[in-house]
C-alpha positions as a printed NumPy array, in Angstrom:
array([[-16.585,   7.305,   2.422],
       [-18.135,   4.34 ,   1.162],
       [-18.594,   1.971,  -1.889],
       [-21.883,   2.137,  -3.378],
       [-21.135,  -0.224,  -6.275],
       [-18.998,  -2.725,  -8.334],
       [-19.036,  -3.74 , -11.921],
       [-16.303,  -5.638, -13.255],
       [-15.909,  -6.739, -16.874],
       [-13.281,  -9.325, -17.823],
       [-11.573,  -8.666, -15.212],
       [ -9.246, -11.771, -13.848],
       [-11.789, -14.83 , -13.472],
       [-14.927, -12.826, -14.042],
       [-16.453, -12.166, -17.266],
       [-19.034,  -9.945, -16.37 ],
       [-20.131,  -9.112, -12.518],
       [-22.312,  -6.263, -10.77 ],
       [-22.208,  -5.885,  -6.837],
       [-24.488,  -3.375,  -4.721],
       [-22.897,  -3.179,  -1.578],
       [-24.009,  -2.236,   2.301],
       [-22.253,   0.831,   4.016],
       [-20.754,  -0.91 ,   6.658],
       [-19.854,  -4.701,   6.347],
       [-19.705,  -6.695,   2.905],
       [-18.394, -10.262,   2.629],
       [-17.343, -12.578,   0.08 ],
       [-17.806, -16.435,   0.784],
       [-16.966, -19.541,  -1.192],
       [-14.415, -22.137,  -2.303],
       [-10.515, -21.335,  -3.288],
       [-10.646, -20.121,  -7.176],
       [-13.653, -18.658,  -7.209],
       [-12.875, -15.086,  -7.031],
       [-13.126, -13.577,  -3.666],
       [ -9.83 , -12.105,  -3.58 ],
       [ -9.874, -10.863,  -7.477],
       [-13.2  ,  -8.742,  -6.056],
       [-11.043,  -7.074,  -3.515],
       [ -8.377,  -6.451,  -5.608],
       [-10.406,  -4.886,  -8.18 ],
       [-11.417,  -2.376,  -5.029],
       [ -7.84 ,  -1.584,  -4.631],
       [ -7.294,  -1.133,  -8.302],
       [ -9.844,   1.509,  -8.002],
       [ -8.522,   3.609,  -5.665],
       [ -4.721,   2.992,  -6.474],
       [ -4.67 ,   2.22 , -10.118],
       [ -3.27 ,  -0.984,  -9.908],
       [ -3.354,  -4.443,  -8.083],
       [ -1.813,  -5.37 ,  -5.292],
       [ -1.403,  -8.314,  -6.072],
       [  0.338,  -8.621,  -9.897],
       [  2.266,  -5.737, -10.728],
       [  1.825,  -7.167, -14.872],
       [ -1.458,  -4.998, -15.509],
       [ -1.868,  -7.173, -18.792],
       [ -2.326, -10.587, -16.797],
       [ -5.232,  -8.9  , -15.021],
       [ -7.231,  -9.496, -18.369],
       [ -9.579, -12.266, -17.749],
       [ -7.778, -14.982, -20.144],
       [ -9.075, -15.412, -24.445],
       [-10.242, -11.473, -24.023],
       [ -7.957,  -8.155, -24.725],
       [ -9.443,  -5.573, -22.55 ],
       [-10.667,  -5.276, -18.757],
       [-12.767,  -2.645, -17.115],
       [-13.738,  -1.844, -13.436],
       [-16.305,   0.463, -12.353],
       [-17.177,   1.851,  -8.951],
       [-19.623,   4.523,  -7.408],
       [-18.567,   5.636,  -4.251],
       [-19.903,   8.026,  -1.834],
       [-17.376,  10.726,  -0.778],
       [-17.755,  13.62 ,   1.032],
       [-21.792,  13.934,   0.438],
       [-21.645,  13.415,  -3.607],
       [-20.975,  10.545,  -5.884],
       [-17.617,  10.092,  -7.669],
       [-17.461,   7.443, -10.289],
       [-14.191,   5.927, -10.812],
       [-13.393,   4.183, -13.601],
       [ -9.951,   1.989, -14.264],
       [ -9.505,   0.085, -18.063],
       [ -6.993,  -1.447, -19.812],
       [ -6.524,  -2.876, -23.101],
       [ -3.896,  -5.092, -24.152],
       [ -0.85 ,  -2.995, -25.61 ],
       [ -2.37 ,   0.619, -24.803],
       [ -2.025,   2.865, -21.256],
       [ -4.333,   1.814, -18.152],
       [ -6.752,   4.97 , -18.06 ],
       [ -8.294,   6.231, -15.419],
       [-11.312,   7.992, -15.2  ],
       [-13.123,  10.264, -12.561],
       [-16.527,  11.609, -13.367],
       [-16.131,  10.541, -16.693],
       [-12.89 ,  12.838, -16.955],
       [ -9.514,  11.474, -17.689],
       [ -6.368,  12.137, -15.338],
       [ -3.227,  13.157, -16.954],
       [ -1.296,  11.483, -14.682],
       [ -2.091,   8.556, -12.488],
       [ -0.748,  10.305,  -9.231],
       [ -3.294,  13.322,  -9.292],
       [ -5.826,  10.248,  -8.44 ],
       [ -3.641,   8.774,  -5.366],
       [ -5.373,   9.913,  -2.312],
       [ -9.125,  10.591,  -3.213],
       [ -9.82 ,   7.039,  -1.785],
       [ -7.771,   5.868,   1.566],
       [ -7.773,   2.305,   1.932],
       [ -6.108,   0.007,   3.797],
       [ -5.483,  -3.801,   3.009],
       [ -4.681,  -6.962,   4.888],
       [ -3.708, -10.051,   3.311],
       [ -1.848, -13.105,   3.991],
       [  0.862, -11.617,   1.274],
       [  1.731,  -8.961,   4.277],
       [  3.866, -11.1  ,   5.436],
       [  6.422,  -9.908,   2.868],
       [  6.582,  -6.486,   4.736],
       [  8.456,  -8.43 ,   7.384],
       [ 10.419, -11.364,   5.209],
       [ 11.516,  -9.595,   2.149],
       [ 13.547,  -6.467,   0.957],
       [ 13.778,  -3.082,   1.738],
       [ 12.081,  -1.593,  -1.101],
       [  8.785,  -3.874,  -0.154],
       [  8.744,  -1.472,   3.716],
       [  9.989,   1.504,   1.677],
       [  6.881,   1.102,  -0.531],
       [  4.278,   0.668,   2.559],
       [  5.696,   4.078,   3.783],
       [  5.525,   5.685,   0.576],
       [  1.978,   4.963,  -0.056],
       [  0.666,   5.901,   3.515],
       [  2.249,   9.3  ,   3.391],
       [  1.263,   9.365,  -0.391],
       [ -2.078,   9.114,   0.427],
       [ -2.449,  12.092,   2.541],
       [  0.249,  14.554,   0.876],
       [  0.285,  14.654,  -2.919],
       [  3.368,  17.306,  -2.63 ],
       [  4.882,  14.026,  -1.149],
       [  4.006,  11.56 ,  -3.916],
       [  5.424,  14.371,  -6.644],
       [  8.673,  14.856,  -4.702],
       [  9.57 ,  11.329,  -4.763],
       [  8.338,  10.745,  -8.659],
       [ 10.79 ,  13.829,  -9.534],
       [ 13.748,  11.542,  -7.237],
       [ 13.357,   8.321,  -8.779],
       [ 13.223,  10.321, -12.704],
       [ 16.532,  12.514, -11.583],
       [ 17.784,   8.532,  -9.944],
       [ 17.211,   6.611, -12.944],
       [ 18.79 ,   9.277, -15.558],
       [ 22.021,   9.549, -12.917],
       [ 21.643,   6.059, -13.216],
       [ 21.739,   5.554, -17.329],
       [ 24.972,   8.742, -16.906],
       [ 26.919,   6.249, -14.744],
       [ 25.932,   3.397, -17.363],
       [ 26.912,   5.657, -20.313],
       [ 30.683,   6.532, -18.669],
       [ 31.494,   3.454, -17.919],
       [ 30.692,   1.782, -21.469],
       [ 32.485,   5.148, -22.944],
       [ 35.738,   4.811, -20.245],
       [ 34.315,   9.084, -20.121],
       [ 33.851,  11.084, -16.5  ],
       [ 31.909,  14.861, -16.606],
       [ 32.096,  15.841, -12.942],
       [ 30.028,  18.377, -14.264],
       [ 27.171,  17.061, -15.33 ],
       [ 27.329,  14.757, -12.319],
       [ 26.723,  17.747, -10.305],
       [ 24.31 ,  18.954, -11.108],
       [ 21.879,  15.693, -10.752],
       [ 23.348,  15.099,  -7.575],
       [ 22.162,  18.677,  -6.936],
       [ 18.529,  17.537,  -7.621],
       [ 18.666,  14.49 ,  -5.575],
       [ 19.545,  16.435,  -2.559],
       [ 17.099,  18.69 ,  -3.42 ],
       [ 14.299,  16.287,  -3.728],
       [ 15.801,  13.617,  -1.562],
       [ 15.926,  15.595,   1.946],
       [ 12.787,  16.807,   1.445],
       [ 11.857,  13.164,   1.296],
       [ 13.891,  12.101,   4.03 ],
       [ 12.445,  14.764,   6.428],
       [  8.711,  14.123,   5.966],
       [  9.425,  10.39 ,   6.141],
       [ 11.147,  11.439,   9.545],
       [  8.174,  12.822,  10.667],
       [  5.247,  10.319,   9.536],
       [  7.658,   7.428,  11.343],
       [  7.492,   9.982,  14.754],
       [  4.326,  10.031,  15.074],
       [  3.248,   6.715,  13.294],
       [  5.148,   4.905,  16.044],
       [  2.855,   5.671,  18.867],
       [ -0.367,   4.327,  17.174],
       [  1.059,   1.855,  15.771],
       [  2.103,   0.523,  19.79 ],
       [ -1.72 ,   1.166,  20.817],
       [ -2.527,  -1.093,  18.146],
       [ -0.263,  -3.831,  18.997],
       [ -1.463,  -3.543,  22.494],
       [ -4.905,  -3.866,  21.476],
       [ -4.77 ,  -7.08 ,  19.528],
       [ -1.946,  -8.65 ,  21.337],
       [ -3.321,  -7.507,  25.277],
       [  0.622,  -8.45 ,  26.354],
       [  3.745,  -6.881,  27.253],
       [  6.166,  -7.32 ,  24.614],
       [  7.869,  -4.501,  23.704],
       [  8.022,  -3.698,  19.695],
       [  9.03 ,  -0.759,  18.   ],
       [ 10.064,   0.681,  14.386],
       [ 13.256,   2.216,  13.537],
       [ 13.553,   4.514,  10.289],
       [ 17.156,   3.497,   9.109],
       [ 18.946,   6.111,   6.617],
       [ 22.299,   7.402,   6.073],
       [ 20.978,  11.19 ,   5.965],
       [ 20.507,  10.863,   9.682],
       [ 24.466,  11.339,   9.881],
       [ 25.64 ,  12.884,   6.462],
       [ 23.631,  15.426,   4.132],
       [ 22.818,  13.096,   0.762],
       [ 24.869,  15.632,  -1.025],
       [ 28.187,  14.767,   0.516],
       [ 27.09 ,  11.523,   0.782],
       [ 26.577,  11.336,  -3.576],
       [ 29.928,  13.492,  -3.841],
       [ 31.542,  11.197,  -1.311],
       [ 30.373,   7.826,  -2.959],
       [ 30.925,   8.538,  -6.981],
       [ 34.035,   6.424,  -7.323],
       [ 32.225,   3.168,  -5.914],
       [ 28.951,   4.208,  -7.838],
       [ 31.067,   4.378, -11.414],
       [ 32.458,   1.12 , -10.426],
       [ 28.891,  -0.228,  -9.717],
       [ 27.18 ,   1.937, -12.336],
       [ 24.311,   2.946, -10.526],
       [ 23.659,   5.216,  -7.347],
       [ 24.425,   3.868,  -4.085],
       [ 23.506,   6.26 ,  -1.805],
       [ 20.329,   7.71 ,  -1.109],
       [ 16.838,   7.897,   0.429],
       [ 15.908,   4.915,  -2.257],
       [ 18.127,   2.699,  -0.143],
       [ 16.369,   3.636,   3.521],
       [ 14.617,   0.927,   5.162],
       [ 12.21 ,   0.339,   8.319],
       [ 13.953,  -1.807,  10.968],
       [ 10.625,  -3.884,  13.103],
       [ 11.956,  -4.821,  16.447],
       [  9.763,  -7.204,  19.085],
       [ 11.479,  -6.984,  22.425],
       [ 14.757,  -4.63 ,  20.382],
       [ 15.899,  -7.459,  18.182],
       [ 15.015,  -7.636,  13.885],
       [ 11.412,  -9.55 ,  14.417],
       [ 11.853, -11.548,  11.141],
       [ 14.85 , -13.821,  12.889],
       [ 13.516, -13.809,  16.643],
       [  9.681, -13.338,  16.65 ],
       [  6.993, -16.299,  16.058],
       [  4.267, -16.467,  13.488],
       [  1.664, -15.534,  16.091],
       [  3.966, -12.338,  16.804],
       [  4.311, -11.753,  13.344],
       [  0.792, -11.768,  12.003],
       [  0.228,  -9.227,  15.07 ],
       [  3.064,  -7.243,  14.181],
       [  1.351,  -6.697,  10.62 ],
       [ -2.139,  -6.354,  11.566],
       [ -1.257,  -3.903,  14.08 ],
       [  0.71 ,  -2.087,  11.462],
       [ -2.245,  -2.204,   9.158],
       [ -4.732,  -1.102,  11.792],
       [ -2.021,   1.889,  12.757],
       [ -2.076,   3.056,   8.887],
       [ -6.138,   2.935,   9.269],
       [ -5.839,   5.303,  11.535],
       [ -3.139,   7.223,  10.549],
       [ -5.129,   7.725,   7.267],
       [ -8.239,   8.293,   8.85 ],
       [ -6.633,  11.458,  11.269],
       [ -4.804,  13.092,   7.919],
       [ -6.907,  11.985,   4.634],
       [-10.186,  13.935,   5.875],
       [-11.986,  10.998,   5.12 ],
       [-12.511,   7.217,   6.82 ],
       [-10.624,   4.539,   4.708],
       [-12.242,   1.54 ,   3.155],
       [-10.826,  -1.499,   4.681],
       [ -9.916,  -4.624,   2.859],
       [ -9.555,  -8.171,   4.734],
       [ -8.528, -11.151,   2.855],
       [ -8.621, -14.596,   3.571],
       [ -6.959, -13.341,   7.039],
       [ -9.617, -15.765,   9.503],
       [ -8.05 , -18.825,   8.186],
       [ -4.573, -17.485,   9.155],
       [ -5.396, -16.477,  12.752],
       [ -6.163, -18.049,  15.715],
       [ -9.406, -17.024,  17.53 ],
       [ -7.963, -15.096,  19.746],
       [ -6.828, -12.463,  17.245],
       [-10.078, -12.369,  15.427],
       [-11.895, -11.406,  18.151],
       [ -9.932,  -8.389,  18.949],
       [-10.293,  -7.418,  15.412],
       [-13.599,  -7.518,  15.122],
       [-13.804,  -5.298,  18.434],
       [-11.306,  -3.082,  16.608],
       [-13.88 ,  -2.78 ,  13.735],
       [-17.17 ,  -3.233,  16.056],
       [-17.223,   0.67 ,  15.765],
       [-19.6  ,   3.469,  14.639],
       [-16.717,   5.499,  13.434],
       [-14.941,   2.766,  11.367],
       [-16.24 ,   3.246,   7.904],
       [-16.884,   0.499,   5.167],
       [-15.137,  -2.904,   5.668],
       [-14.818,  -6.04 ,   2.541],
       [-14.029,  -9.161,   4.042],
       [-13.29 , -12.803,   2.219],
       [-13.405, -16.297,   3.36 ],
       [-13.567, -19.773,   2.106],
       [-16.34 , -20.48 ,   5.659],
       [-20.445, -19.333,   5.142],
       [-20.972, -20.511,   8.926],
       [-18.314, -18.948,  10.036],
       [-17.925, -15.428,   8.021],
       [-21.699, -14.974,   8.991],
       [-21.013, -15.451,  13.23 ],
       [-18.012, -12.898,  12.54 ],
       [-19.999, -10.137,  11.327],
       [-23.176, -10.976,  13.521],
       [-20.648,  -9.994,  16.798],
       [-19.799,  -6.84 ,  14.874],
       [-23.141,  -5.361,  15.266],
       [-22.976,  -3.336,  11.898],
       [-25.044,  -3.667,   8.949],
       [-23.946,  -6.379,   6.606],
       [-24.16 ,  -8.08 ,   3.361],
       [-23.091, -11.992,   2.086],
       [-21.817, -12.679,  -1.422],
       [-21.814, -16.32 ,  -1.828],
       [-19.618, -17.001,  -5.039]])
């Protein structure tokens, strides 16, 4: 799979842009501000209908206009599909395939794996649960669309439990009944949830240490630990167990929306005891690991995003990504950087075919 073409209209800084793109390696150069990043992000908007970078679709509209648009060919499976994403202010985001209208955003998650790295990664490791939760949820997502549906169905059953608990407490009311039968659901739902994220975490472990090996060449030991409470207790006991402390709280405590993955270097939390340089490893190897997770269960190679990421790494670590990505087999690769000279040497060593936006 591969990107044939761009065309952006009032979309962040640009007003209107057109890119035809190589198969292999395409790069955007130039100073801070002038777009690079926006151009990747508008690739990722395509494929996942949104950015990953403002989750306020609205401030995506270049500023003074009321609309965006963003257009891509890309090359799939021997045929074209034409994706289209647009939004104007105060309507739905629509997106189109073929010229055809989904009904729901989720039947388009999937058709395009891609993978991103970004100096905002660093999140993955600094902040909140629901920020690893999410990074699971859209690799598995993206190569099981029962998957994606399950968990949609959890978090509408969660949020109505949710507005019950809400509505009892302002009322001083209790129906164990109706209580019952949502919890019902989110057991339902919930271990089915639990179980494939049991599995993806089994067997994304292993790549994910060949990958860590490969940029890193040393011995530190680093793993990832899928924490959740249905490891010990069935969520249904666990909701029935919990509902006097989640009517004091008024919202559900328990549950597969509160697991979390645990990243160990040498077995202790890597946010508190590992150093940048570790870090950035940590979550390029984890990026590189979803590549190729992706690539073994989506039936198709993944697009791969790098932003900005030479300016946060030290030599060392570019090289053995670029002899991660110096590969026949890798598929189509966008990379930005605020350095002509040294963007240009990068994708020389690659030995691909290659093309240079200067912006």
């Amino acid at each position: 799979m591969f990107l044939k073409n761009l065309s952006l209209v009032n979309y962040k800084n640009f007003e209107e842009r057109q890119f035809e793109f190589d198969s292999k390696t395409n790069c955007f150069v130039g100073d801070n501000g002038k777009g690079k990043t926006n151009i990747l992000d508008a690739i990722y908007h395509l494929a996942f209908g949104k950015s990953y970078f403002n989750p306020l679709a609205g401030q995506n509209i270049k500023h003074g206009e009321d609309f965006f648009i963003i257009e891509g060919i890309f090359k799939l499976r021997d045929r074209n599909e034409k994706i289209v994403c647009s939004l104007k202010k105060g309507m739905k985001k629509i997106i189109k395939r073929n010229n055809k209208v989904y009904d729901r955003l989720s039947d388009h998650i999937g058709l395009l794996p891609l993978v991103i790295i970004s100096p905002a990664d660093r999140d993955l490791i600094l902040e909140g649960s629901d920020i690893r939760r999410k990074f699971m949820d859209s690799v598995i997502s993206q190569s099981d669309k029962e998957y994606l549906q399950t968990l949609l169905k959890y978090n509408k059953i969660l949020q109505q439990r949710n507005t019950l608990l809400k509505y009892f407490a302002i009322n001083h009311s209790f129906d164990q009944a109706t209580i019952s039968v949502y919890n019902e659901q989110l057991n339902g739902f919930g271990t089915s949830i639990f179980n494939k994220r049991a599995a993806f975490v089994e067997d994304f472990i292993p790549i994910f240490k060949e990958q860590y090996l490969a940029i890193t060449g040393g011995e530190e030991l680093v793993n990832i630990h899928y924490e959740s409470k249905l490891f010990s207790r069935d969520l249904l006991s666990l909701l029935e167990s919990n509902i006097e402390k989640d009517r004091a709280l008024q919202y559900t405590s328990v549950g597969i929306h509160k697991d979390d993955l645990r990243f160990e270097i040498e077995n202790y939390p890597i946010k508190k005891f590992g150093s940048q340089g570790q870090q950035k490893s940590f979550l390029i190897a984890l990026k590189f690991a979803q590549f190729q997770f992706l690539k073994a269960h989506a039936g198709t190679t993944p697009i791969m995003l790098l932003d900005d990421i030479f300016d946060k790494l030290d030599e060392k670590r570019v090289k053995h990504i670029i002899t991660l990505v110096d590969d026949e087999n890798f598929g189509q690769i966008f990379i930005s950087d605020t350095h002509p000279e040294r963007t240009e040497n990068v994708v020389k060593s690659i030995h691909q075919s290659y093309k240079i936006f200067k912006l």
